[in-house]
C-alpha positions in Angstrom: -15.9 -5.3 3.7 -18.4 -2.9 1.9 -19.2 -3.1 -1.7 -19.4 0.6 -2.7 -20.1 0.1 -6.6 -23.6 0.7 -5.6 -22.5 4.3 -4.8 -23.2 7.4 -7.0 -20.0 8.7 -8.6 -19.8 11.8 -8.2 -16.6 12.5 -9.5 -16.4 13.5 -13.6 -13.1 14.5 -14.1 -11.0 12.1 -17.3 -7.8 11.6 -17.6 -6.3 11.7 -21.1 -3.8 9.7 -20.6 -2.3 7.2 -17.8 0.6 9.1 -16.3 3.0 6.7 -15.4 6.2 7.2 -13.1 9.0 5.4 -12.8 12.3 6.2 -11.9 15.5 6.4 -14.6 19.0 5.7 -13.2 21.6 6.9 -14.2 24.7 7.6 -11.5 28.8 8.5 -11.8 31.7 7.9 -9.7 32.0 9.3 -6.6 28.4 10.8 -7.0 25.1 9.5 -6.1 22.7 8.3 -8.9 20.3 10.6 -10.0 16.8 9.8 -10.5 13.9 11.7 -12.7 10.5 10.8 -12.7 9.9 9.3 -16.3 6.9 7.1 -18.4 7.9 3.4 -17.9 9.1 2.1 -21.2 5.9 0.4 -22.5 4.1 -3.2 -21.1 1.9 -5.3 -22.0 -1.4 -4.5 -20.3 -2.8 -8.1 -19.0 -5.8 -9.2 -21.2 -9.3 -8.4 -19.2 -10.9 -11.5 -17.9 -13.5 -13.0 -20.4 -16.2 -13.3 -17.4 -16.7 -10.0 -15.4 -15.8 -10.5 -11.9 -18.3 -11.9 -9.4 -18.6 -8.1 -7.0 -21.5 -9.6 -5.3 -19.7 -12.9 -4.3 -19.0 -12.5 -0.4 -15.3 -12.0 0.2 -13.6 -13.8 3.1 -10.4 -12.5 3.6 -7.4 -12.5 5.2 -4.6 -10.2 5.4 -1.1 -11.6 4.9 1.5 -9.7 5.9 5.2 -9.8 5.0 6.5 -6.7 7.4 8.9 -7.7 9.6 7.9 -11.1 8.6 4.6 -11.6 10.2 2.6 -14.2 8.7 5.2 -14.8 5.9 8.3 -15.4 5.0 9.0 -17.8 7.6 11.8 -16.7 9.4 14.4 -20.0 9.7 14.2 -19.3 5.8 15.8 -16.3 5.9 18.7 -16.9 8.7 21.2 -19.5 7.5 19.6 -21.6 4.9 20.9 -22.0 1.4 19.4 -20.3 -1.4 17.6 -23.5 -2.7 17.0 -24.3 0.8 15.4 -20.8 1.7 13.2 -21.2 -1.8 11.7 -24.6 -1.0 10.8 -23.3 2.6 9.2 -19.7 1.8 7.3 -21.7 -1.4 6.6 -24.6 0.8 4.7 -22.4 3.7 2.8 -20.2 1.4 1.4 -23.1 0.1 0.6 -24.6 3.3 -1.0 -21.5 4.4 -3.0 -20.9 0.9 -3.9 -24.7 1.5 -5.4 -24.0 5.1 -7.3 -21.0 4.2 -8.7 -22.9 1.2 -10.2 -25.5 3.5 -11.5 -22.7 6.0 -13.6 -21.4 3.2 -11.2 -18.4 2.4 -11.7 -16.9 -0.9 -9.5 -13.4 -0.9 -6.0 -13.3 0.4 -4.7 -9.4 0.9 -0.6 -10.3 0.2 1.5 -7.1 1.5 3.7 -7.0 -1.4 5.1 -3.7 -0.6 5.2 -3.7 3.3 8.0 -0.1 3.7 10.3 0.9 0.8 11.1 -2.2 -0.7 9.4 -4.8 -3.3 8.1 -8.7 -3.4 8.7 -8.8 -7.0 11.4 -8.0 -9.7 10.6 -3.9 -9.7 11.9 -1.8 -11.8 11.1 1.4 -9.0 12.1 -0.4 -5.6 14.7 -3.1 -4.4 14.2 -6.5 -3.5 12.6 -6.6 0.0 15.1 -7.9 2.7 12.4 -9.4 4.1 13.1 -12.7 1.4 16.6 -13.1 1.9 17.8 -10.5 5.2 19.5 -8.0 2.3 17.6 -5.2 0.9 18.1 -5.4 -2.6 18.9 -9.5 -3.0 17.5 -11.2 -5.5 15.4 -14.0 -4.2 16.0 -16.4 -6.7 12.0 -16.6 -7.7 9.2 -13.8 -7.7 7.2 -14.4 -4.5 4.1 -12.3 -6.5 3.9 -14.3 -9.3 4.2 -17.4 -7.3 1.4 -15.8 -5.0 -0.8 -15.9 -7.9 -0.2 -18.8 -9.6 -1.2 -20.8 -6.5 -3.6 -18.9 -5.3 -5.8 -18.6 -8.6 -4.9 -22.4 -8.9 -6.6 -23.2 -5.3 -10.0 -20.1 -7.2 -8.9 -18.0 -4.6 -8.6 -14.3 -5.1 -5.4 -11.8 -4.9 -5.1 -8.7 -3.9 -1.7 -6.7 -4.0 -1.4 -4.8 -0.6 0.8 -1.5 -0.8 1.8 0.4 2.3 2.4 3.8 0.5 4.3 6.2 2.7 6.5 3.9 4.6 10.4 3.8 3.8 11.4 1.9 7.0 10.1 0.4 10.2 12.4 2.3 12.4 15.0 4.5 12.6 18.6 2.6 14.1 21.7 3.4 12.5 22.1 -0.1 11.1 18.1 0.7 9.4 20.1 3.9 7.7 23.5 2.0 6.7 21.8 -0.4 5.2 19.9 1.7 3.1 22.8 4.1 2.5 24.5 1.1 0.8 22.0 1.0 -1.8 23.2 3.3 -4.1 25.3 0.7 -6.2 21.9 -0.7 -6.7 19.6 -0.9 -9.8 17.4 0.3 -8.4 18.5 2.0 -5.3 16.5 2.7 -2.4 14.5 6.3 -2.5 16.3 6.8 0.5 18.9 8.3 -1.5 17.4 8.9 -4.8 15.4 11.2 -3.5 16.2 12.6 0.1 14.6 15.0 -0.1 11.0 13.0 0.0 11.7 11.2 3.3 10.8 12.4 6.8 10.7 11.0 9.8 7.1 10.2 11.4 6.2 7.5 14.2 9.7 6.6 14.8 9.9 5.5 11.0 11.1 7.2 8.0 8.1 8.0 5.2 7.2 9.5 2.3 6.1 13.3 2.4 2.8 12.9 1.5 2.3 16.6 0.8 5.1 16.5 -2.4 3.9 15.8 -5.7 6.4 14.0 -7.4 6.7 11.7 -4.2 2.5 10.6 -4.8 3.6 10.2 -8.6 6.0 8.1 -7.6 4.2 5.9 -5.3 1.6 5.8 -8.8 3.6 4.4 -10.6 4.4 1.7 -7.9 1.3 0.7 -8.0 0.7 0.5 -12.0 4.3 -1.4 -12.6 1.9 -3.9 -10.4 -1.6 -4.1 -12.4 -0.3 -3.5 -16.0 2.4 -7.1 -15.5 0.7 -9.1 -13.4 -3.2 -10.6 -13.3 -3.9 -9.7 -9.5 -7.4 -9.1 -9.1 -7.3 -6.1 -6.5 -4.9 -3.2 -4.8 -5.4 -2.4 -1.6 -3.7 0.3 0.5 -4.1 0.1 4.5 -4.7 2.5 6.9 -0.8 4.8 7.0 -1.2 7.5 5.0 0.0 10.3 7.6 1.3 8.4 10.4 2.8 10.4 13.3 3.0 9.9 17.4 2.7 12.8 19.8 6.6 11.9 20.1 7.6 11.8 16.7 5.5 14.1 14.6 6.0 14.2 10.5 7.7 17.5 10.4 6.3 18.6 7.1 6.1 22.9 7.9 8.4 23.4 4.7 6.0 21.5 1.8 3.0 23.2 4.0 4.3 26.9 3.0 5.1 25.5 -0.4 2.1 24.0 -1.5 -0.7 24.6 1.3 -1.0 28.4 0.8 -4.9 27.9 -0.3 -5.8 26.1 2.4 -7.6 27.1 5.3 -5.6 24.9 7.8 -2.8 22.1 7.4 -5.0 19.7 8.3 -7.3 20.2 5.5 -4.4 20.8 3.2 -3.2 17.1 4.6 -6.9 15.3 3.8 -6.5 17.2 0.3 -3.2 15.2 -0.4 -4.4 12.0 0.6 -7.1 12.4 -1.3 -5.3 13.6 -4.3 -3.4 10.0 -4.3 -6.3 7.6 -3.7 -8.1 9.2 -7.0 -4.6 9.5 -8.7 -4.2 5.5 -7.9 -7.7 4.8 -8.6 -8.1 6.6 -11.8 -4.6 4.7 -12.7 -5.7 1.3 -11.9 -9.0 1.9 -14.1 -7.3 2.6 -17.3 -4.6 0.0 -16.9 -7.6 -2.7 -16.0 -11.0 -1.5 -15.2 -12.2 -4.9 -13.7 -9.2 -5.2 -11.4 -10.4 -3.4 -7.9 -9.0 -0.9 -5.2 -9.9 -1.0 -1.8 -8.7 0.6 1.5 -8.0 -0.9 4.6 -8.3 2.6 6.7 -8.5 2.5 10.6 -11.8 1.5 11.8 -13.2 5.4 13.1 -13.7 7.8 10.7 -14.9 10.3 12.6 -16.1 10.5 16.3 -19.9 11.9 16.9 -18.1 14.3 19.7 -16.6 16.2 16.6 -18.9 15.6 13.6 -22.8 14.9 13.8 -22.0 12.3 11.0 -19.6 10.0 13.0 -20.1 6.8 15.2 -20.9 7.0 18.6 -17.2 6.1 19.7 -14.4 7.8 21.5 -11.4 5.8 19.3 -8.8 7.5 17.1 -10.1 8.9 14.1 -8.6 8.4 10.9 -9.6 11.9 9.5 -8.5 13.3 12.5 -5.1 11.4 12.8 -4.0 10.2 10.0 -5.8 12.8 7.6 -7.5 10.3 5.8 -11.3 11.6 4.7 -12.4 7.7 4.1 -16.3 8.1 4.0 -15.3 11.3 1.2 -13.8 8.5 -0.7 -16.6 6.2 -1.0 -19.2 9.0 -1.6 -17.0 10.4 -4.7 -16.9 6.8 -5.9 -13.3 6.4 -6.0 -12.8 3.1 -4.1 -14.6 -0.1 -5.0 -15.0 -1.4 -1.7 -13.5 -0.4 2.0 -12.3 -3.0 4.8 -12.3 -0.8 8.0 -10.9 -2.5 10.8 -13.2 -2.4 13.2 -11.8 -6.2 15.0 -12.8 -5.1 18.6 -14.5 -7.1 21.0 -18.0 -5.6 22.1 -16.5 -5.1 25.5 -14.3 -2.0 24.1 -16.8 0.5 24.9 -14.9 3.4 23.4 -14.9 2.0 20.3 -17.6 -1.5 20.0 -17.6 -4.1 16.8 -21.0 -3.7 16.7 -21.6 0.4 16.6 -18.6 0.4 14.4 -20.5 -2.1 12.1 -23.3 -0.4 12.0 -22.0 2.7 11.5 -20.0 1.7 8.6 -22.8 -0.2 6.7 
């Protein structure tokens, strides 16, 4: 991880005001619900910590993910197990695993609370993740985040929310699209079908255009409903921003002609809208809490040294090429207070090595 407070900040621009999204409900019989993007009703901002935050402390982090049930839930809670049941086993083995980490000297644990479309707390924006009980939209009985926090700042370690922005889905099948087409009755319901309109399909998933503006608004406010209820001490995104396979390419041609006309190419147009939502969350998180930080998690080769004198001697996918995400831009306009490239290779990857990438990146 690199610190990048150090960093000039290049960037001046204020904002007068935090602009919050959210999304009002409203739906009639026979029709489906409608949805604006609306101020939240006002919260109570969390009081800043007394002591400012130790920046210079090393961080040793782990990522925990809950997509398709990684590192957590555990999955026997989920199939078959009573509702007190499947709360004493998911509370029960994050503890365990907060209690391992602990004793290996772990400090920082990255928990994916938004791993596609769906939410690991009581949201106001997205429904219950399915991941907790096997229904989208099912209340849990508890709120994993809050839990998350409690024991984690209990045990002095660190938390910090981890958002996957674009993602809707993992995949495509028709029982994927049922299930979120029987979220309507729901409060709230999927963006699936508030808001069509957004969602395209990419990498054999469904996502968020990235290109509309309402849709980066939207994932904002996500984000703030976050930092201004509960004391987490970071957000972190990872590294899908555009995602897209040579096989399933994000057809996005229509916002292109729409909103690209200035650009000089759709892949600049692309960086620019990635860009515009990492300084739209940043500046966000900074007026609802300065001291709590954002980081990215972006793919571990910015740019190879074949296409740009600046980049790394490697031969790996780039993330500015590929997933339109300028990540050194970031951290020289000062928008990001530290960046987590995942560089995990072994030395023997010669197209893309730990220790050039290391290097490279400090």
């Amino acid at each position: 991880m690199i610190n990048t407070r150090r960093l000039p900040r290049f960037a001046t621009a204020k904002l007068t005001g935090v602009f919050i999204a959210a999304l009002l409900l409203a739906s009639c019989s026979g029709e489906p619900p409608k949805s604006l993007v609306t101020p939240l009703p006002p919260v109570a901002k969390q009081p800043l910590p007394t002591q400012p935050l130790k920046h210079n402390e090393p961080v040793r982090g782990v990522w925990l993910a809950t997509v398709s049930r990684l590192d957590w839930p555990p999955v026997n809670s989920v199939n078959g197990s009573s509702r007190d049941v499947r709360i004493a086993l998911q509370k029960k083995a994050l503890t365990d695993k907060l209690d391992k980490l602990k004793s290996l000297g772990i400090n920082t644990v990255f928990f994916q609370v938004k791993p596609d479309g769906t939410a690991l707390w009581p949201s106001q924006i997205l429904p219950w993740s399915d991941m907790l009980t096997g229904k989208i939209g099912e209340d849990p009985g508890y709120d994993p985040l809050q839990f998350m926090l409690d024991e984690a700042h209990a045990r002095g370690m660190r938390v910090h929310a981890w958002f996957n922005p674009y993602r809707v889905t993992t995949n495509i099948k028709p029982s994927t699209i049922n299930e979120l087409s029987r979220t309507t009755s729901l409060r709230p319901a999927s963006v699936y079908v508030l808001h069509r309109d957004w969602i395209r399909t990419s990498g054999d998933r469904l996502v968020l255009d990235p290109g509309i503006p309402e849709a980066r608004d939207w994932i904002t406010s996500i984000v703030a409903e976050v930092v201004a209820r509960y004391p987490v001490d970071g957000v972190q995104f990872d590294d899908y921003f555009y995602t897209e396979t040579a096989r399933s390419q994000l057809n996005d041609n229509q916002t292109w002609q729409q909103y690209g006309r200035e650009f000089a190419s759709k892949a600049d147009w692309r960086r620019h809208n990635t860009e515009l939502l990492i300084s739209q969350v940043s500046r966000t998180i900074k007026q609802l809490n300065p001291n709590v930080e954002f980081g990215v998690s972006p793919a571990g080769v910015w740019r190879n040294i074949s296409h740009d004198p600046a980049g790394s001697a490697t031969r790996g996918a780039a993330a500015y090429d590929e997933s339109y995400a300028d990540t050194r831009r970031w951290v020289q306009l000062g928008l990001l207070d530290y960046i987590a490239p995942q560089i995990y290779w072994p030395f023997s990857r010669d197209a893309a090595r730990y220790d050039v990438l290391a290097r490279w990146w400090a």
